[in-house]
ZANU-955654 format. One line per field, with one value per residue (C-alpha): residue number from 1; x, y, z. Coordinates in steps of 0.2 Angstrom, whole numbers. Each point is the difference from the previous one (the first is absolute). Layout:
i c(NUM; ...)
c1 c(X; ...)
c2 c(Y; ...)
c3 c(Z; ...)
This chain:
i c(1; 2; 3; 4; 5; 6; 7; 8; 9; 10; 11; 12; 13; 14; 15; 16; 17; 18; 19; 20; 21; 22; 23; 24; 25; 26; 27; 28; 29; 30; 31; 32; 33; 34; 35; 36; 37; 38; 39; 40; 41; 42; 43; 44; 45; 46; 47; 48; 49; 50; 51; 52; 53; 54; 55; 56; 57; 58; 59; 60; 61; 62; 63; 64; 65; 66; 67; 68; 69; 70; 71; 72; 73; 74; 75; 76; 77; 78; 79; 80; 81; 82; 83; 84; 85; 86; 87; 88; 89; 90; 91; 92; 93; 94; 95; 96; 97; 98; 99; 100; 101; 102; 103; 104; 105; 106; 107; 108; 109; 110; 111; 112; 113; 114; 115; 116; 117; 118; 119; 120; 121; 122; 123; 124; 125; 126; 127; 128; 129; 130; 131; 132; 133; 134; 135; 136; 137; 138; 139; 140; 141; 142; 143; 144; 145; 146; 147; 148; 149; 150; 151; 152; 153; 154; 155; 156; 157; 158; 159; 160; 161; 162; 163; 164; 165; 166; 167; 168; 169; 170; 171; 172; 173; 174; 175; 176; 177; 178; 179; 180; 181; 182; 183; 184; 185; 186; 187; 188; 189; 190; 191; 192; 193; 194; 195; 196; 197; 198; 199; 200; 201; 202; 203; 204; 205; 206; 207; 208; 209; 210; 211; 212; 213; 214; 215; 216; 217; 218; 219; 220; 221; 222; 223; 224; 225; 226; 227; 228; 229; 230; 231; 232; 233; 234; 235; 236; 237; 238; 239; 240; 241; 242; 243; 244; 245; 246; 247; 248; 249; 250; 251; 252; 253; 254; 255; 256; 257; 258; 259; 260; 261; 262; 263; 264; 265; 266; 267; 268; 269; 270; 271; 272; 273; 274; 275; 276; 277; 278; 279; 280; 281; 282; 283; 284; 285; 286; 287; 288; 289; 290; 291; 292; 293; 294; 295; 296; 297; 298; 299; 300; 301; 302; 303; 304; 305; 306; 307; 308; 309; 310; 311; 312; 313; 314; 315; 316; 317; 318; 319; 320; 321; 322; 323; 324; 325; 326; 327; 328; 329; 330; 331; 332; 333; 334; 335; 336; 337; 338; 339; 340; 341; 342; 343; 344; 345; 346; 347; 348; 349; 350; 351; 352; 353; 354; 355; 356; 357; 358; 359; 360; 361; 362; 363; 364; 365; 366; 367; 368; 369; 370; 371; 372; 373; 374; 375; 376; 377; 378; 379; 380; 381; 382; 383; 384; 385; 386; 387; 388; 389; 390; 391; 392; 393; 394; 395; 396; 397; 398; 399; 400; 401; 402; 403; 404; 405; 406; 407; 408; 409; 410; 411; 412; 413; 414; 415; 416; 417; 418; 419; 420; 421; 422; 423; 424; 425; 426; 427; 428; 429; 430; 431; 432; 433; 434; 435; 436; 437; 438; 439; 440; 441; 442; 443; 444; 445; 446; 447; 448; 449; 450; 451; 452; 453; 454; 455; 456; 457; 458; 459; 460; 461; 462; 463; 464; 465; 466; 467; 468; 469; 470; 471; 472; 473; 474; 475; 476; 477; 478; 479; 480; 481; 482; 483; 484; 485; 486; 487; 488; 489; 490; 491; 492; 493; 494; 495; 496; 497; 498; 499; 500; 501; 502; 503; 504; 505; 506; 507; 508; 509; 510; 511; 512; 513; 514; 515; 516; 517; 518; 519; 520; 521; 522; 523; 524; 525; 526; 527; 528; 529; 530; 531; 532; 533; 534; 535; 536; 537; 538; 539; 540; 541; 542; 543; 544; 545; 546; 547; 548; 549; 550; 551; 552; 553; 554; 555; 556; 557; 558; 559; 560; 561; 562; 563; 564; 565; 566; 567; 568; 569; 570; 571; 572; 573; 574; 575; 576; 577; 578; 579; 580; 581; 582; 583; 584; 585; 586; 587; 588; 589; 590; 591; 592; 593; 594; 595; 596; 597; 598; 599; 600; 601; 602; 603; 604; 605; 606; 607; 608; 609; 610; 611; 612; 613; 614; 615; 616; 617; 618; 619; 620; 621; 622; 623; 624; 625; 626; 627; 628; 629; 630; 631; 632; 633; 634; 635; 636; 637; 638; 639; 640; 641; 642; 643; 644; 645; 646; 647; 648; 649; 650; 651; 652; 653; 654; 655; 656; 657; 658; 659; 660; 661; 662; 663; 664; 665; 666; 667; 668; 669; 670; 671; 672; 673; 674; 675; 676; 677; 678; 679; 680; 681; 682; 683; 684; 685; 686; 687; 688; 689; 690; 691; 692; 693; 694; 695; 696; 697; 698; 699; 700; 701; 702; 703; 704; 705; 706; 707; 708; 709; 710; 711; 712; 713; 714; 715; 716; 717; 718; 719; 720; 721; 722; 723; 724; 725; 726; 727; 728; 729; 730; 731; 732; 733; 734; 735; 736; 737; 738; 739; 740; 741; 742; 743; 744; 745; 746; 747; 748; 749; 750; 751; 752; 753; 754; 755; 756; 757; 758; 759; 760; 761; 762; 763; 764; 765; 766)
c1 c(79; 9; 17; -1; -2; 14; 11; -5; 6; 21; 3; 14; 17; 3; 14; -10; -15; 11; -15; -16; -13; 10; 3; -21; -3; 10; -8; -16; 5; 6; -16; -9; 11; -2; -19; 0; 11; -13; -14; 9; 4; -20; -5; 13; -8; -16; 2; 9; -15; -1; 16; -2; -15; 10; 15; -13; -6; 15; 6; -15; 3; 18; -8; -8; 17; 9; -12; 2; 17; 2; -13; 11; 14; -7; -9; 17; 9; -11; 0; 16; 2; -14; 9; 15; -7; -10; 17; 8; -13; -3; 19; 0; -17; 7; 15; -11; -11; 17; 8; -18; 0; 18; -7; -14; 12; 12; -16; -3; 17; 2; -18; 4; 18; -10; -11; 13; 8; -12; -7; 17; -1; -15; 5; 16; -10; -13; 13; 6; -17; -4; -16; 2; -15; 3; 19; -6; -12; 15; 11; -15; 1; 18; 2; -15; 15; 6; 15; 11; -7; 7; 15; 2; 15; -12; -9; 17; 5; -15; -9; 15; 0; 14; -12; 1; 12; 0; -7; -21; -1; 13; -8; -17; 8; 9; -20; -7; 12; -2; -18; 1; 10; -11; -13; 6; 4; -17; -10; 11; -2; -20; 1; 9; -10; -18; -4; -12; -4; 19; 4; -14; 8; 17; -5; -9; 15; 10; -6; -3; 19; 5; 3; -12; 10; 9; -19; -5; 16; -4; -19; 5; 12; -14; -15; 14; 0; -18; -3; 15; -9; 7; -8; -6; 10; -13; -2; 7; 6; -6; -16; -12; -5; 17; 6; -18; -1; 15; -2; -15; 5; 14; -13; -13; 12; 7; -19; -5; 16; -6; -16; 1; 17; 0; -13; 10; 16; -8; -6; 17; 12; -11; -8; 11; 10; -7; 9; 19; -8; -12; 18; 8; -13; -1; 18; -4; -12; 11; 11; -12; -9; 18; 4; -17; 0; 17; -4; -17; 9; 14; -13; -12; 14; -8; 14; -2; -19; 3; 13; -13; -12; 9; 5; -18; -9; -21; -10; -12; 3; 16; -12; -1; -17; -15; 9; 15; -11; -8; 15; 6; -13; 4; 19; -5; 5; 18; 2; -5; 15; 13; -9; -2; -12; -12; -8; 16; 2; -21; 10; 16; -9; -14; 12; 8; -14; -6; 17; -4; -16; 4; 14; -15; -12; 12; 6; -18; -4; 14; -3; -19; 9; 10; -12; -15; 15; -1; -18; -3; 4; -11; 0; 14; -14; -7; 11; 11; 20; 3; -3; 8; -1; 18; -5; 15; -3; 3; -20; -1; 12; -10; -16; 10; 5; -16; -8; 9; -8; 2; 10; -5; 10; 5; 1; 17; 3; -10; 7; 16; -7; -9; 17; 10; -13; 2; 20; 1; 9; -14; -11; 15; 3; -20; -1; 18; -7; -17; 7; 14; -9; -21; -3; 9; -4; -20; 1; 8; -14; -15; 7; 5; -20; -7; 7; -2; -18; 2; 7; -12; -14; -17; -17; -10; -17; -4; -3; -14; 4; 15; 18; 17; 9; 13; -10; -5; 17; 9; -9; 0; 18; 0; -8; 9; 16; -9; -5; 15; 8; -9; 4; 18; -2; 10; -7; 16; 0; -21; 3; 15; -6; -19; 8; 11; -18; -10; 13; 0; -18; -1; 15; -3; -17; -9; 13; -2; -18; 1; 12; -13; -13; 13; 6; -20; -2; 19; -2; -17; -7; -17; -4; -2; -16; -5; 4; 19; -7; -14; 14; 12; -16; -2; 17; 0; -16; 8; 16; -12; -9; 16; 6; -17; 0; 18; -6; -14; 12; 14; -15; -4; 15; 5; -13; -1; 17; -2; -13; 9; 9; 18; 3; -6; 8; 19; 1; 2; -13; 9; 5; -18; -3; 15; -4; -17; 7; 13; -14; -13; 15; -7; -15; 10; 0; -20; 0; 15; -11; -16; 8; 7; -18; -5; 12; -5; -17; 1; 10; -9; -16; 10; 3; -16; -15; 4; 0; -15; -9; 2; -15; -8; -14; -4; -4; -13; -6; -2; -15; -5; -10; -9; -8; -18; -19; -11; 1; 18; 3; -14; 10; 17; -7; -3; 16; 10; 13; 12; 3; 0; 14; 10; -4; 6; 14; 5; 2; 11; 12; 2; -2; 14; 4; -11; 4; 20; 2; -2; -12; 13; 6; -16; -5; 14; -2; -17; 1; 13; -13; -14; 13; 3; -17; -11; 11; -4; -18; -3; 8; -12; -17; 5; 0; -17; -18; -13; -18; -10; -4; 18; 8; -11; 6; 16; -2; -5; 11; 15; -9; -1; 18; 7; -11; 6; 18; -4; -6; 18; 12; -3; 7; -9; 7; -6; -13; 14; 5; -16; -4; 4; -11; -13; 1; -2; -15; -9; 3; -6; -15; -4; -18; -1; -3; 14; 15; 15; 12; -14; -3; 21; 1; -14; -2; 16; 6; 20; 2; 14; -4; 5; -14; 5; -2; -16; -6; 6; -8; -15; -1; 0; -18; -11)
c2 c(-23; 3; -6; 9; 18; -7; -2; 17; 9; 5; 1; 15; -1; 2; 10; 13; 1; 16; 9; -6; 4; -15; -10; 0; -1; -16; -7; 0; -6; -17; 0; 1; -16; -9; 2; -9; -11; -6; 4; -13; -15; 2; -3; -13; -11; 2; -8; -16; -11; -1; -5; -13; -6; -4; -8; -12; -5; -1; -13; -11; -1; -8; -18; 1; 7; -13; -15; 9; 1; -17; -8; 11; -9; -17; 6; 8; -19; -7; 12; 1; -22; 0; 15; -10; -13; 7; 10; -16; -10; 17; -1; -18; 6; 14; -10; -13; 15; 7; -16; -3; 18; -4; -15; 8; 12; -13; -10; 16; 4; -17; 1; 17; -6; -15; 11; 12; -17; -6; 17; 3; -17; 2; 16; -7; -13; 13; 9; -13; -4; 16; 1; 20; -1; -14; 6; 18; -10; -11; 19; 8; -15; 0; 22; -5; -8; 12; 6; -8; -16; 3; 7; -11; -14; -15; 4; 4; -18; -10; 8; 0; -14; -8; 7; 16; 4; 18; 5; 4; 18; -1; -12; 10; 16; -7; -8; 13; 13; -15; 1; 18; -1; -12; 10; 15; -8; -9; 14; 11; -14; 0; 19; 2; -13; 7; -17; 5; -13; -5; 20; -1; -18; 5; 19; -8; -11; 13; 7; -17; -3; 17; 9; 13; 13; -10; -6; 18; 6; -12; 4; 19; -5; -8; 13; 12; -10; 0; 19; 6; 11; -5; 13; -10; 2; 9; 14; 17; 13; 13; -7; 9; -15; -8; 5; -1; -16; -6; 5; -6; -16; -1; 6; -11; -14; 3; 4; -18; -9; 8; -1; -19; -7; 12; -16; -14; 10; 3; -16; -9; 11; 11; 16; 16; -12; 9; 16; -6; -5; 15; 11; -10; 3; 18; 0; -3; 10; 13; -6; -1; 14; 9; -3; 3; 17; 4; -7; 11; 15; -1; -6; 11; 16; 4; 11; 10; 2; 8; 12; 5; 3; 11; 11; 2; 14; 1; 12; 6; -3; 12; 14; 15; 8; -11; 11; -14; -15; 4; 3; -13; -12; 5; -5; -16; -12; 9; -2; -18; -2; 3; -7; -16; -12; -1; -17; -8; 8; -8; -14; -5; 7; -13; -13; 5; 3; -19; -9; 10; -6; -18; 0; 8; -12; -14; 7; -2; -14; -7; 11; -7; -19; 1; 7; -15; -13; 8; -4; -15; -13; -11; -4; -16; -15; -10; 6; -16; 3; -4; 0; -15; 9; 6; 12; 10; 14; 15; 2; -19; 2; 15; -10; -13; 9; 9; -18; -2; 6; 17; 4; 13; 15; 12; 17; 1; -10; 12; 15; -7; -4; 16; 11; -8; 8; 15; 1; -8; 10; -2; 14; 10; -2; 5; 13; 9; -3; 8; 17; 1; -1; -1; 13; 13; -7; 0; 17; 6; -10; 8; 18; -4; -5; 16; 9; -9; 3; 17; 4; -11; 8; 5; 0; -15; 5; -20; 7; 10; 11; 3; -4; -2; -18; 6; -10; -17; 1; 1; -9; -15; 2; -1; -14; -8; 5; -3; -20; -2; 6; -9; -18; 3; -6; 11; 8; 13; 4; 3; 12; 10; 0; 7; 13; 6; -3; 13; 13; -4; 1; 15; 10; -6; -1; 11; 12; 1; 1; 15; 8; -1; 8; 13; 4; -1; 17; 6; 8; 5; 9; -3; 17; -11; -2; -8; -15; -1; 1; -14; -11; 7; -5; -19; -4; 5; -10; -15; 1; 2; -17; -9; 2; -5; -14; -2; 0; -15; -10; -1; -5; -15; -5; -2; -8; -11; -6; -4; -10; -7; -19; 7; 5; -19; -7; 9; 0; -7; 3; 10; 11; 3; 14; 9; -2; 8; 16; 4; -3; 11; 14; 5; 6; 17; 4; 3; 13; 8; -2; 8; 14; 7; -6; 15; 11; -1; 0; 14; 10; -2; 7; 15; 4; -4; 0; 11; 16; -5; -3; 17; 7; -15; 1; 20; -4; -13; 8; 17; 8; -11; 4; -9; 13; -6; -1; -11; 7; 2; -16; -9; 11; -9; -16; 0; 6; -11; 12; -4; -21; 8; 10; -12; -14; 9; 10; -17; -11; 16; -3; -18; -4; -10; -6; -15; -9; 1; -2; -18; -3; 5; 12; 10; -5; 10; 15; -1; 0; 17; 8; -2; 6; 15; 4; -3; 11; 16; -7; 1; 18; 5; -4; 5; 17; -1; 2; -12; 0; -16; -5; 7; -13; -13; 3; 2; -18; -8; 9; -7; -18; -1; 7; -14; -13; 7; -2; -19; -6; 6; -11; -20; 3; 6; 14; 16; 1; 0; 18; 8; -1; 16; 8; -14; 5; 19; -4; -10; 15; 12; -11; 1; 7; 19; -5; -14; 7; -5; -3; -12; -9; 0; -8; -14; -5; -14; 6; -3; 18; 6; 18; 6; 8; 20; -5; -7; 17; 9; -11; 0; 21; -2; -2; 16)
c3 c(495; 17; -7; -16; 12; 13; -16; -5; 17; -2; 18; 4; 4; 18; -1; -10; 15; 9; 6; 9; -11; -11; 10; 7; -20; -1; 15; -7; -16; 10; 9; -17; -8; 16; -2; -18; 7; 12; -13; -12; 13; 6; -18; -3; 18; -8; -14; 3; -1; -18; 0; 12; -10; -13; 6; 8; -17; -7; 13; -3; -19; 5; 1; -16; -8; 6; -9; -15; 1; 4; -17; -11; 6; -4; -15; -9; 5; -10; -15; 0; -2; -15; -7; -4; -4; -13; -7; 0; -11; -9; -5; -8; -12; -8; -4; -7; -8; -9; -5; -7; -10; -7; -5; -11; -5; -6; -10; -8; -6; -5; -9; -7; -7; -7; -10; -4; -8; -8; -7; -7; -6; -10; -4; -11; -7; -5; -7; -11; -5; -4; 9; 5; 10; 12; 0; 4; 15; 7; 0; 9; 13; 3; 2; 15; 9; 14; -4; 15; -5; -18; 7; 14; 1; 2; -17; -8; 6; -2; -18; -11; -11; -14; -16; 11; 15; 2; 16; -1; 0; -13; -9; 1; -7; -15; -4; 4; -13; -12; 1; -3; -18; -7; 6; -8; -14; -2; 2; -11; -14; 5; -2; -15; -10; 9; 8; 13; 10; 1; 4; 13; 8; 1; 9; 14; 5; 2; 18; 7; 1; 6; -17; 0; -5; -14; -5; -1; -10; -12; -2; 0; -16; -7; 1; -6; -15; -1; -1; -9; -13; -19; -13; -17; -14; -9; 12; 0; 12; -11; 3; 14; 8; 3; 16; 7; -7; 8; 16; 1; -5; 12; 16; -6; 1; 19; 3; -5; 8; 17; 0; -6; 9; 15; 8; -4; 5; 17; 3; -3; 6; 12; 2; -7; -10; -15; 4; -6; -16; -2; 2; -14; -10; 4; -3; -19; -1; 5; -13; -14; 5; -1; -16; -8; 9; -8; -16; -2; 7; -14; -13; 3; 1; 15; 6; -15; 2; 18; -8; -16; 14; 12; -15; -7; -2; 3; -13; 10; 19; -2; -9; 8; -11; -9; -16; 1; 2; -14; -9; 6; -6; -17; -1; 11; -13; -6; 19; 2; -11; 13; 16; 8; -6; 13; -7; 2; 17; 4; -7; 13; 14; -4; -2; 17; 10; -6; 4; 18; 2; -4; 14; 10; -2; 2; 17; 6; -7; 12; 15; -3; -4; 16; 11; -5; 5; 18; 3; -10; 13; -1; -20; 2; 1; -14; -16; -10; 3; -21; -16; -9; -17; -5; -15; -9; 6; 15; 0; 4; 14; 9; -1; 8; 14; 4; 1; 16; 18; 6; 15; 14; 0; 14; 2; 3; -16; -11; 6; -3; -20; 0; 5; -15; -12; 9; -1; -17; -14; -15; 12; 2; -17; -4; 12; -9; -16; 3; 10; -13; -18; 2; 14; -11; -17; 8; 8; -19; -9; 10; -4; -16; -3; 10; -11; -17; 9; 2; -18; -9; 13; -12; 7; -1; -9; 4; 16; 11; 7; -13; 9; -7; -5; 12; 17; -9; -6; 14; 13; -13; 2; 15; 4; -10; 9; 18; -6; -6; 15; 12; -12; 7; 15; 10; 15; 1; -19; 2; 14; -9; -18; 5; 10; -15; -13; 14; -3; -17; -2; 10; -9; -19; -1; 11; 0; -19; 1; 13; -14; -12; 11; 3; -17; -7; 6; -1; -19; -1; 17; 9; -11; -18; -8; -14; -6; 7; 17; -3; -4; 13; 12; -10; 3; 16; 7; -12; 11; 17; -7; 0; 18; 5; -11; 8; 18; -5; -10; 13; 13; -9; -7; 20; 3; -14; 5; 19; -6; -14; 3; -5; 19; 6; -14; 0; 22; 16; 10; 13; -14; -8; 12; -4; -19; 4; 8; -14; -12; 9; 2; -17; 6; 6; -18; 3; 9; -10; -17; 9; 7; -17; -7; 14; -1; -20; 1; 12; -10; -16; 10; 5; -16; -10; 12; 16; -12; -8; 18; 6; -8; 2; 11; -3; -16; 4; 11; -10; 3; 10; 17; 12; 8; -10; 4; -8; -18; -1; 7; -12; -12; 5; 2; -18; -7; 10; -4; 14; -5; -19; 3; 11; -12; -15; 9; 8; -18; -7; 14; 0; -20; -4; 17; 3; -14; -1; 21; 8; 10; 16; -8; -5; 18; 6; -11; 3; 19; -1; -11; 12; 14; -7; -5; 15; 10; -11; -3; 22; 0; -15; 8; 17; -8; -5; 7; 0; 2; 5; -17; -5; 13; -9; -18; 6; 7; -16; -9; 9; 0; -18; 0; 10; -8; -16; 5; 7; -16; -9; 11; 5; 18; 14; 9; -8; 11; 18; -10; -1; 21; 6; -15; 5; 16; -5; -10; 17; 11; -14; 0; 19; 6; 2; 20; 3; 10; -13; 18; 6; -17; -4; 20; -1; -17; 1; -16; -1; -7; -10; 4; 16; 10; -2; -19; 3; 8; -15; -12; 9; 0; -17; -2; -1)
């Protein structure tokens, strides 16, 4: 502390201490410095003992030091002898232990190029005995050979012999591209005459002596063979069935050679080895499918069909008036004369939506094939390698390979087989051929059929309530045309063509129907009576029934094919869901046929009924009073007069309506009838006055009123309209000395009148 305030002091120069107050200023500076000195040196004196403690130990630990220092010395002399000693007999064992491992290594070149000879020996001798099996074997043993042994001079000097002096790994490649020609050649010979065992014995030798892909070339060849699709004599393009027919026979053929060879494939050549074949295979289908797609195209004058479509001309979907359909309707067969057959139309687009959906199935079929080989790992025990029976025939020869053991696959493998099925022509080819000719030919054949429905459209007196053909029509067309485009197979065609049907069904058939709604009215006025306006009203309610009947048909067609097996059957199952959705995007049209059914059914009322409503009520309720004592009211409870009226006034305004509507419909129009009368009705009686027994007839009367009502319709609801007037009739019914606030407060009614409406009604007593 004392040094580190001496070092802090910076004494003055002298020659700058002129005057005496510096110069005593400086002297007491030195006086301060000299007392830390002294403070620093009498701290210093006091504590030297410590330090002369331990310089006392430190000198008696010398002794010890010096022993230790003197056993390491002895200690490291010896060490230091053994060491050597040990490095020097440590030297001579690992020469011993590396003349012994070159030692071992020279027996087992020497062993190896023994067995190298003598396999190559056997080999030759196999050869010329034409035993393929034990030849194939001896190959097998020789390839095991490393290959510096093969290659290495003391095999090239001591295998060669005088029958054979080329060097080994020569030797073993000329046997081994031997083996390979008569291999090739045995198996082609096997092939072509359909000897299955001898096709099955030469196709597993192949891998064993490093030819896989030779052995699979050669296989490919064959299946190829096997599935090339040759039309019988007999049949005829012109024919429906052929180019479904042959299709299906050529799938059904690369179906059966992978689900029965994929195994034995995989078992000899190893997992994935199925996918060079599978892409020959594909590749003639592609070829096949090709020229059968071309051939029905040309055959079937498919180019002409899309141009006869594009130029026609529908009767009724282009009408502006109902005048023109039915005129149209009249000159419908001179017409047919010059338009496109439409059953030849249902025909091609049958045809093509079938060739579609047999590619369809077959790509799930192999997606589902595929897809079982990756799991199935444990199905390779307990199954015989061959059939001895050679029959003539390329049936024999898949029997014979699906008798052999089934090989694990991997997923790398099947995704390998499962993306040359995706990139394979035949489903571009598919795909083309379905966009270009079926979704237009469809779309053209279901307004072709709406409006052959529309034109031929007559009620259906079959039915009750009475409706047009023009629903079971359509809809049976289109269900036709919905199974038929779900048997395609085609997830993107689904999803395209049901958008173009929706607008189709919305524009030329609801459409139409909302132009006949609109042109029932169009030449004869809501002021026509008589007969004219009783059928303007038939055919009207007629066209209501059928966009109701529309609304329940689509509902259950949709249904009916989610449920349906067409969407399990036709795809993938990640492509189910997708399906589903384009399918259920025909339930927009619902909504779209019920709000013209409204607007219809609403516009019919305004036109016939809500006139007729206006007097309604006042004349029911002529003369009436229920202002009574006890002989009026017996008088009144006798005539009855109020339900009378209402009964007869009631069955004069609906006549007619009941039985024509549906049940929906006549619910509807029921329900805005009841709307537009109870509104009225609650004005009318709050303008009355009522005496006790006056509030009691007027409760009956309007029970028997709604009970009346309830008995017309099978739904529930009438009663829900009648509240507020129910409610009227409770308050008019209250004791003369309970408070209408108090009784509107604590009865827990859920009142529809509001509580200043409750005090009116309830001054309406006298």
């Amino acid at each position: 502390m004392a040094i580190e305030i001496l070092e802090s002091i910076t004494r003055p120069d002298l020659r700058s201490l002129t005057t005496l107050p510096d110069i005593l200023a400086s002297l007491a500076s030195l006086e301060q410095e000299e007392t830390g000195v002294s403070t620093s040196l009498s701290e210093l004196l006091a504590n030297t003992q410590p330090i002369v403690d331990t310089l006392t130990r430190l000198q008696g630990l010398s002794p010890r030091l010096n022993e230790l220092y003197d056993e390491a010395t002895a200690l490291s002399g010896t060490v230091s002898t053994t060491a050597k000693t040990a490095d020097r007999v440590g030297g001579r064992v690992r020469l011993l232990d590396e003349e012994m491992k070159r030692v071992r290594e020279a027996g087992d070149r020497v062993g190896q190029v023994m067995e190298l000879k003598s396999s190559l020996a056997a080999l030759q001798s196999s050869m010329e005995s034409q035993d393929w099996e034990s030849a194939t074997r001896h190959c097998a043993r020789a390839m095991a050979t490393p290959l510096d042994v093969t290659s290495g001079h003391f095999a090239e000097t001591a295998v060669p012999t005088s029958e054979s002096p080329l060097p080994p790994a020569q030797t073993l490649q000329t046997s081994r591209e031997a083996l390979l020609q008569i291999f090739r050649d045995q198996f082609e010979k096997a092939s072509t005459s359909r000897d299955a065992a001898a096709t099955s014995r030469f196709f597993k030798l192949f891998p064993a002596i490093g030819w896989e892909e030779e052995g699979l070339q050669a296989y490919a060849a064959f299946v190829v063979d096997l599935v090339k699709v040759r039309a019988p004599a007999s049949a005829k393009m012109s024919s429906p069935l052929y180019f479904i027919t042959s299709l299906t026979a050529l799938f059904e053929s690369i179906a059966m050679i992978v689900d029965q060879h994929q195994p034995v494939v995989e078992k000899y050549y190893g997992a994935g080895k199925m996918a060079s074949v599978l892409e020959r295979l594909l590749q003639e289908s592609d070829r096949v499918s090709k020229g059968l797609i071309d051939n029905w195209i040309e055959e079937r004058s498919m180019k002409r069909k899309l141009s006869d479509i594009a130029n026609s001309a529908f009767q009724t979907l282009s009408s502006p008036s109902a005048s023109q359909i039915r005129r149209a309707t009249s000159t419908m067969n001179v017409a047919e004369e010059d338009t496109v057959d439409a059953r030849e139309i249902d025909k091609v687009i049958t045809e093509v939506a079938g060739m579609g959906g047999r590619w369809g199935m077959f790509r799930k079929f192999l997606y589902e094939r595929l897809e079982e080989d990756e799991d199935d790992e444990d199905d390779s025990e307990g199954r015989p390698t061959e059939e001895p029976q050679a029959p003539q025939t390329a049936k024999s020869i898949n029997t014979t390979f699906a008798s052999e053991q089934d090989a694990p696959g991997s997923e790398a493998a099947a995704v390998e087989e499962i993306q040359a099925v995706e990139t394979c022509a035949t489903r571009r080819i598919m795909l083309n051929t379905l966009e270009t000719y079926y979704v237009p030919l469809e779309v053209w054949y279901t307004r072709s059929s709406i409006d052959k429905a529309h034109t031929l459209s007559k009620p259906d007196l079959t039915q009750f309530p009475i409706i047009t053909t023009t629903p079971d029509d359509a809809f049976y067309i289109l269900k036709i045309v919905m199974n038929r485009l779900l048997s395609s197979g085609n997830p993107r065609i689904v999803e395209k063509t049901s958008e173009l049907l929706r607008e189709v069904m919305d524009r030329d058939y609801a459409g139409v129907l909302k132009k006949k709604l609109d042109d029932v009215y169009r030449t004869g006025g809501p002021g026509s009576t008589g007969r004219g306006e009783k059928e303007s009203r038939q055919s009207f309610i007629i066209l209501l029934n059928d966009l109701d009947i529309s609304s329940s048909h689509m509902e259950r067609l949709i249904k009916d094919l989610l449920t349906s097996d067409l969407i399990s059957q036709n795809f993938l199952d990640s492509e189910i869901e997708g399906v589903k959705t384009s399918v259920l995007s025909l339930t927009n049209l619902v909504p779209r046929f019920r709000s013209t059914l409204r607007a219809g059914i609403e516009q019919l009322f305004n036109q016939l009924l809500r006139p007729k409503l206006r007097m309604f009520i006042p004349d029911v309720y002529k003369d009436v009073s229920y202002v009574l004592d006890d002989d009026s009211y017996a008088a009144a409870e006798y005539n009855d007069i109020v339900r009378k009226r209402f009964i007869k006034a009631w069955e004069g305004l609906v006549e007619g309506y009941k039985d024509t509507f549906t049940e929906s419909n006549y619910r509807l129009f029921f329900g805005l009838t009841i709307d537009v009368l109870v509104r009225p009705w609650e004005k009318f009686v709050a303008a009355l006055k009522y005496t006790e027994l006056g509030a009691i007839r007027f409760d009956r009367d309007l029970r028997a009123v709604t009970t009346y009502l309830s008995s017309q319709t099978a739904f529930g609801d009438i009663r829900e309209k009648f509240l507020r007037l129910q409610q009227i009739s409770t308050l008019l019914n209250l004791d003369s000395e309970e408070d209408v606030d108090d009784f509107y407060n604590s009865s827990g009614i859920t009142w529809k009148l509001n509580e200043q409406e409750a005090r009116m009604v309830g001054g309406l007593r006298v």
